[in-house]
C-alpha positions as CSV (number, residue, x, y, z in Angstrom):
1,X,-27.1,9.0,2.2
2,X,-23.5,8.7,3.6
3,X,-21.9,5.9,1.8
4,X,-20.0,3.7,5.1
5,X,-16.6,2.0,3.9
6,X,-14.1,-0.5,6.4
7,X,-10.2,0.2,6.5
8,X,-8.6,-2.9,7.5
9,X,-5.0,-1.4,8.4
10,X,-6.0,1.9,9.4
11,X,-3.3,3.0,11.7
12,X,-1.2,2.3,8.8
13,X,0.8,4.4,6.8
14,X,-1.3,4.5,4.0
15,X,-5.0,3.6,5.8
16,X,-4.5,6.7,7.7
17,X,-4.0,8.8,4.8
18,X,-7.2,7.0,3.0
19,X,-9.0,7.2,6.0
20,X,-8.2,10.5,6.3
21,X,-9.0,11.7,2.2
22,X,-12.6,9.6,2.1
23,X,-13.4,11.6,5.7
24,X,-12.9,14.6,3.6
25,X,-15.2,13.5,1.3
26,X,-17.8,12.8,3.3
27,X,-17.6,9.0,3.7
28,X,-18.1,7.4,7.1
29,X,-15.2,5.2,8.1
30,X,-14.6,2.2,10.2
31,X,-11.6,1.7,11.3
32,X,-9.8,-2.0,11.7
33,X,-6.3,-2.1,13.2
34,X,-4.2,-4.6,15.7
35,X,-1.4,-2.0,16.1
36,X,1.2,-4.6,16.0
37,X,4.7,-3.7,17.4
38,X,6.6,-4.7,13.8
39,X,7.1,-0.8,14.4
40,X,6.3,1.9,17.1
41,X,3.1,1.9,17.9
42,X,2.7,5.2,19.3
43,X,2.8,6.5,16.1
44,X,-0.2,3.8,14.7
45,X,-1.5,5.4,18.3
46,X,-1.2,9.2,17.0
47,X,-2.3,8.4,13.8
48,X,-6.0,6.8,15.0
49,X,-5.8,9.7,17.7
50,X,-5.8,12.2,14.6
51,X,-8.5,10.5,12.9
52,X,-10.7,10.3,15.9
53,X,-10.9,14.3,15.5
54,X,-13.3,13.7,12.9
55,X,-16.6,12.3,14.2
56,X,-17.0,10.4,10.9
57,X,-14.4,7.7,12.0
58,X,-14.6,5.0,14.3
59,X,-12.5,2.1,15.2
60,X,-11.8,-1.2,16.6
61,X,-8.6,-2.6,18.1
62,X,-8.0,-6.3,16.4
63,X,-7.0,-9.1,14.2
64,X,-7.8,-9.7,10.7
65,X,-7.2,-13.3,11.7
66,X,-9.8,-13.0,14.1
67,X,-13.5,-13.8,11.8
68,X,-15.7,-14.0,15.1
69,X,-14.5,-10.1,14.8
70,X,-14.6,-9.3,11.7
71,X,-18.4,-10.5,11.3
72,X,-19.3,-8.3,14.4
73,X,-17.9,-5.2,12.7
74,X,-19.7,-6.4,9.7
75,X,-23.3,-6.8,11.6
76,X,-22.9,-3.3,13.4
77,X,-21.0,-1.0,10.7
78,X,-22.4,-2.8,7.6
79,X,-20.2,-1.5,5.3
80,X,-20.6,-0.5,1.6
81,X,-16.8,-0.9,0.2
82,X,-14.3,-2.8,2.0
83,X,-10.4,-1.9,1.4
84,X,-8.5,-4.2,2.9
85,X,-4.7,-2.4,3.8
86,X,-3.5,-4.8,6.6
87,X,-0.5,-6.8,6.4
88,X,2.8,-8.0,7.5
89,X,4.4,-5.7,5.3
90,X,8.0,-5.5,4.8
91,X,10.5,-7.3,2.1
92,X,13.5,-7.9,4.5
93,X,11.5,-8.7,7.6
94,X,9.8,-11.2,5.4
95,X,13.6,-13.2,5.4
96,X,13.5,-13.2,9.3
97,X,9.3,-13.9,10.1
98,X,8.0,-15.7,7.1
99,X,4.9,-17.4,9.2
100,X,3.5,-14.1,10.2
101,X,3.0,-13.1,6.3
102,X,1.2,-16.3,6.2
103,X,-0.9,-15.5,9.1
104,X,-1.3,-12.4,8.4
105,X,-1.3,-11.7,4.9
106,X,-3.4,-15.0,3.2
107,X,-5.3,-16.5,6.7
108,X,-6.1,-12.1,7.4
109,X,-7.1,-12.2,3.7
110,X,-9.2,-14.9,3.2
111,X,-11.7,-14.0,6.4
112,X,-11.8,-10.1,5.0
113,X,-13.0,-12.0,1.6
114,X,-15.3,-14.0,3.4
115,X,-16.9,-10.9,5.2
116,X,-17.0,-9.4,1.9
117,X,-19.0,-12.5,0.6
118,X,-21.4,-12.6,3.3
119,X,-22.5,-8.7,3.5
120,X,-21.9,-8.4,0.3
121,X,-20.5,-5.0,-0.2
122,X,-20.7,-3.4,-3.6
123,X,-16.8,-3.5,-4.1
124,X,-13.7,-5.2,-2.7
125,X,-10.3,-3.5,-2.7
126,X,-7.1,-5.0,-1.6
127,X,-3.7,-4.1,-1.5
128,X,-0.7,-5.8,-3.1
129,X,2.7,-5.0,-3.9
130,X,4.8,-4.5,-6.8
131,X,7.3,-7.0,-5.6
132,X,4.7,-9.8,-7.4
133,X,6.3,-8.7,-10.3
134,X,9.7,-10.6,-8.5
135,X,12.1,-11.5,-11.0
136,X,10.2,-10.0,-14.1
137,X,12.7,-8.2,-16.2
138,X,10.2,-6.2,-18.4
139,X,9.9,-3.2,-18.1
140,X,8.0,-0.8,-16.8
141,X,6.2,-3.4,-14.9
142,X,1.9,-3.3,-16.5
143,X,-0.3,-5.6,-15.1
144,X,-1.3,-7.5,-18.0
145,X,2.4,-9.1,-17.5
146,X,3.6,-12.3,-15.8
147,X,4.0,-12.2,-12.4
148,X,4.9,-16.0,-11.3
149,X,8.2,-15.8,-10.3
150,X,8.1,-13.8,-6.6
151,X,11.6,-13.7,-4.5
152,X,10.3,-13.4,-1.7
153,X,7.6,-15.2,1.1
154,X,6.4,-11.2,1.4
155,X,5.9,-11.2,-2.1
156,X,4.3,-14.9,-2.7
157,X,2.0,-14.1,0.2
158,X,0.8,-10.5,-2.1
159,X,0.3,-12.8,-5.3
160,X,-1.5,-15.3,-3.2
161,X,-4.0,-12.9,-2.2
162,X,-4.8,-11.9,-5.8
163,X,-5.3,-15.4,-7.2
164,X,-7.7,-15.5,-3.8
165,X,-9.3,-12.4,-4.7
166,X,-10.0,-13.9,-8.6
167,X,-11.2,-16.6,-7.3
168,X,-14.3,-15.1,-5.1
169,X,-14.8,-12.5,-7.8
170,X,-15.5,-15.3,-10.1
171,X,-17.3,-17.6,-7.8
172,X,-19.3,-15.0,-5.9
173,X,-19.9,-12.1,-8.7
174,X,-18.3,-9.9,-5.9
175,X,-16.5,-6.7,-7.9
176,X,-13.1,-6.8,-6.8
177,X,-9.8,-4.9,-7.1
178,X,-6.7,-5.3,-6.5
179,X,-4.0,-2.5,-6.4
180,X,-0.1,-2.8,-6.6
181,X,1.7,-0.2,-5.0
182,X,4.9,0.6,-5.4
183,X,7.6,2.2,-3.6
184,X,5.5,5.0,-0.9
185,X,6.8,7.5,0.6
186,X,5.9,10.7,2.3
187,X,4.5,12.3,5.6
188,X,3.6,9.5,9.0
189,X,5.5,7.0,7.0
190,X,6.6,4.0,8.7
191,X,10.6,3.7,10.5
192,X,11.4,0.4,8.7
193,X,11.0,2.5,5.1
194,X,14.4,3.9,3.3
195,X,13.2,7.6,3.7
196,X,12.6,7.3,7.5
197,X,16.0,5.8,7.9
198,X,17.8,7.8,5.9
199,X,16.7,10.7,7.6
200,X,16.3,10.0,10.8
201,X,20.3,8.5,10.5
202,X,21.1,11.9,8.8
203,X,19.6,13.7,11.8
204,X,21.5,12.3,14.3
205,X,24.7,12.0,12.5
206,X,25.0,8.3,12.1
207,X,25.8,6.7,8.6
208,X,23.0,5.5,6.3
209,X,23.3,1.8,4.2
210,X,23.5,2.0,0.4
211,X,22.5,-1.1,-1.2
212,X,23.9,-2.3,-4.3
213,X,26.4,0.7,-4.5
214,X,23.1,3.4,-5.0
215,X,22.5,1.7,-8.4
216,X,19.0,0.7,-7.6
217,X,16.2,2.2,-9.4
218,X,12.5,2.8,-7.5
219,X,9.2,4.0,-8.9
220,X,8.9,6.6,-5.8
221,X,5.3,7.5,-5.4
222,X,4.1,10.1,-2.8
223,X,1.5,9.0,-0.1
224,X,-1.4,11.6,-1.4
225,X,-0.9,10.4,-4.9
226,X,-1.8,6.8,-3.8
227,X,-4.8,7.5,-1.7
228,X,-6.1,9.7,-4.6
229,X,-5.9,6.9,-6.8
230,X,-7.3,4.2,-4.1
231,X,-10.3,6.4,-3.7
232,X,-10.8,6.9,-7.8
233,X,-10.5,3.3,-7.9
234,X,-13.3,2.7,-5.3
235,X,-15.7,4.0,-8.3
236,X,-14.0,2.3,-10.9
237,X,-16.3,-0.9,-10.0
238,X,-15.1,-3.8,-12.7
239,X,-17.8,-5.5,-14.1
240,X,-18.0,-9.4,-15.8
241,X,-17.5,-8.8,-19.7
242,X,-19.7,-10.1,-21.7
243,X,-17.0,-11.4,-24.0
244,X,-12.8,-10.9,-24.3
245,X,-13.2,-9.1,-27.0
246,X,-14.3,-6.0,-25.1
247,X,-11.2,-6.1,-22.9
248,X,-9.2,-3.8,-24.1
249,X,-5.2,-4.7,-24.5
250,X,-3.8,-3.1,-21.6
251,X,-6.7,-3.7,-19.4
252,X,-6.2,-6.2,-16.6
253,X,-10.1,-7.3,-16.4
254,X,-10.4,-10.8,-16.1
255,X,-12.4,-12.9,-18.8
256,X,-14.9,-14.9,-16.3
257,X,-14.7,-12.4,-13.6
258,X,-15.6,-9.2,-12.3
259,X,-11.6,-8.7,-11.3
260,X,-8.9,-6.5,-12.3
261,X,-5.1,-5.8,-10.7
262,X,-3.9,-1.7,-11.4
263,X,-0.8,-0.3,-11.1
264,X,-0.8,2.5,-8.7
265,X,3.1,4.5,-9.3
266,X,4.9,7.5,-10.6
267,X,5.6,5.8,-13.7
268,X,9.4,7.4,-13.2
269,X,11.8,5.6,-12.1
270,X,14.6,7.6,-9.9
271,X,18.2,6.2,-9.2
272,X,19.1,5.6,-5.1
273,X,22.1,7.7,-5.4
274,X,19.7,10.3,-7.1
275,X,17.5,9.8,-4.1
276,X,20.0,10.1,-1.6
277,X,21.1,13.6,-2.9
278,X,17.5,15.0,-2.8
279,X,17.5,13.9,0.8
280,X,20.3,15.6,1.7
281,X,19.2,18.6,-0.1
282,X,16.5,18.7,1.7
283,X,17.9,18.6,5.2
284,X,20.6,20.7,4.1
285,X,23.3,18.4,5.4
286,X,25.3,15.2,4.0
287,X,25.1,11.7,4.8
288,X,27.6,9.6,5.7
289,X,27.5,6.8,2.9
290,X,27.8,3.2,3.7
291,X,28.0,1.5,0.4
292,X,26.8,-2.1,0.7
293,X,26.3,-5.4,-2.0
294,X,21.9,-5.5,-2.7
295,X,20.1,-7.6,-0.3
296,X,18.7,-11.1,-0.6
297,X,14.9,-11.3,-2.0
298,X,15.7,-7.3,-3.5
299,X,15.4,-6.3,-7.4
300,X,17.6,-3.9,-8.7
301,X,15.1,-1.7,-10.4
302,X,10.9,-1.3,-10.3
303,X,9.0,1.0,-12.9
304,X,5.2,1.3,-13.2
305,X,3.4,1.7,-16.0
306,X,0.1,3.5,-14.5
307,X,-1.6,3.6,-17.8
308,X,-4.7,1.4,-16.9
309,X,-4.9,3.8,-13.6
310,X,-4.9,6.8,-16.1
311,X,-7.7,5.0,-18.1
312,X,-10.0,3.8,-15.3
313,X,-9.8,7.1,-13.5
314,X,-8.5,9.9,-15.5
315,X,-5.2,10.7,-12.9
316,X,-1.8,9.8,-13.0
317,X,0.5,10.4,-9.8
318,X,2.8,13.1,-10.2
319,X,4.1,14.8,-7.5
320,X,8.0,15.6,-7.5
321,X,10.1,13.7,-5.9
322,X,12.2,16.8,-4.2
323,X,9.1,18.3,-2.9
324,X,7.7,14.8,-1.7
325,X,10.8,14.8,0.1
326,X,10.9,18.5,1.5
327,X,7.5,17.3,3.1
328,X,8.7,14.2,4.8
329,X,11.5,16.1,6.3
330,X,9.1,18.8,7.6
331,X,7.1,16.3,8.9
332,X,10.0,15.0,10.6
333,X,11.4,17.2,12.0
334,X,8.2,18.2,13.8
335,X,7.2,14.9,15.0
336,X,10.5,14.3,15.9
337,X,11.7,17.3,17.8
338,X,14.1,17.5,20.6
339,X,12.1,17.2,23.5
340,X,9.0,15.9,22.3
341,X,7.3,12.5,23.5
């Protein structure tokens, strides 16, 4: 029988490559999305367009926020697995529009976990970010560290949503992951990302900003390499221990709970300056550098250890950052060429 999952987010950057892997697989998909204008929604528009080539994907146009919604998707698609993408994402935006990551992010959450609850489905994924690890200096960042110390509303909203999703696991025995990406990149990436501005600036000849001087180090992982591990994860249902003695010392699991947080990243990290050259390598022209003092709320470096992902799944990300790169520019340029709508 076809196994049916929801996609909250799926005109996202990374829902529409999900949606887009699990169609592959056979998995029918249910698209949720309210194509906000935090960036151009014609290309959320081109992305659900693709996906609507496959008849295994369907979709509906709405909030999160909205649980009269949510409940009717629930009743008609009934689905298995829930993974829940949408957000008000963005570290800088979250400086200028705190209230929406509120709204969005922990009122958004909490209804997608009360769906959850009421189906139930047989496992709850939800995004976070690896800006919870905030002003953690240890390094590379594994998920059995603290986390307590976010700088910024963007990132306190993320953590919220995993003490949210411990809680239900616990209360409701409902299986329940959370995943922490880190810096994504690649093909149908969003414009507010570094990649899309540094190229797009490159393109046309206008100077691209450098923050902290280039000496900022990011665990850059490539778009396919997360999905692939979203979708392992799906399987990787956790279940309540018995006791915390069979939690092994770099698991996650929670004692009382069927809850874990992974890692999802490169497990590399790679220098901004370093990054910046590999983009203009692959456009085959320089940029005009615009060095600049690091932003409020921004950490100078992020580095994943992916080891519990490894362990759950058997994959580790790996794809190199100049061909990652090489990919987005083709993309680019494609989707982007004089002329074209």
């Amino acid at each position: 029988m076809t196994r049916k999952i929801l996609i909250t987010g799926s005109a996202g950057f990374i829902g529409f490559h999900l949606a887009g892997l699990l169609l592959k697989q056979g998995w029918q998909v249910h698209g949720l999305d309210a194509m906000t204008d935090y960036y151009d929604v014609r290309l959320k528009q081109r992305r659900h367009a693709a996906l609507l080539q496959n008849p295994g994907f369907t979709c509906t146009i709405g909030w999160v926020e909205d649980m009269d919604l949510l409940t009717r998707i629930g009743d008609e698609f009934a689905p298995d697995v829930i993974v829940h993408l949408a957000a008000q994402a963005g570290v800088r935006y979250s400086l200028e529009q705190p209230r929406s990551y509120i709204e969005s992010n922990i009122v958004g959450t909490f209804n997608v976990m009360e769906l959850a609850r009421a189906l139930p489905v047989q496992h709850l994924l939800m995004a976070s970010t690896s800006s919870v690890y905030g002003a953690n200096t240890e390094m590379p960042y594994a998920e059995t560290h603290k986390a307590d110390l976010p700088m910024t509303i963007y990132a306190a909203s993320k953590k919220a949503t995993e003490a949210m999703g411990h809680s239900y696991a616990h209360l409701y025995d409902l299986p329940t992951t959370m995943f922490r990406f880190f810096t994504v990149y690649g093909p149908w990436g969003r414009p507010d990302m570094a990649l899309f501005k540094f190229v797009e600036a490159i393109e046309n000849d206008r100077p691209i900003d450098v923050y902290n001087h280039g000496e900022m180090y990011r665990d850059f992982t490539y778009v396919t390499d997360l999905v692939r591990g979203i979708a392992l994860l799906i399987e990787a249902v956790p279940v309540r221990p018995d006791s915390p003695a069979d939690i092994a010392a770099n698991d996650s699991l929670s004692p009382v709970a069927p809850w874990r947080v992974v890692n999802i990243g490169n497990s590399g990290k790679v220098r901004l300056l370093d990054f910046v050259d590999a983009v203009e390598a692959a456009m085959g022209k320089p940029a005009i550098r615009n060095y600049m003092d690091i932003q409020l709320g921004e950490v100078p470096v992020t580095w994943a250890d992916a080891s519990l992902l490894h362990d759950l799944t058997g994959y580790r990300p790996n794809t190199d950052i100049a061909a990652g790169i090489d990919a987005f520019v083709r993309w680019y340029r494609e989707e982007y060429a004089p002329g074209r709508d």
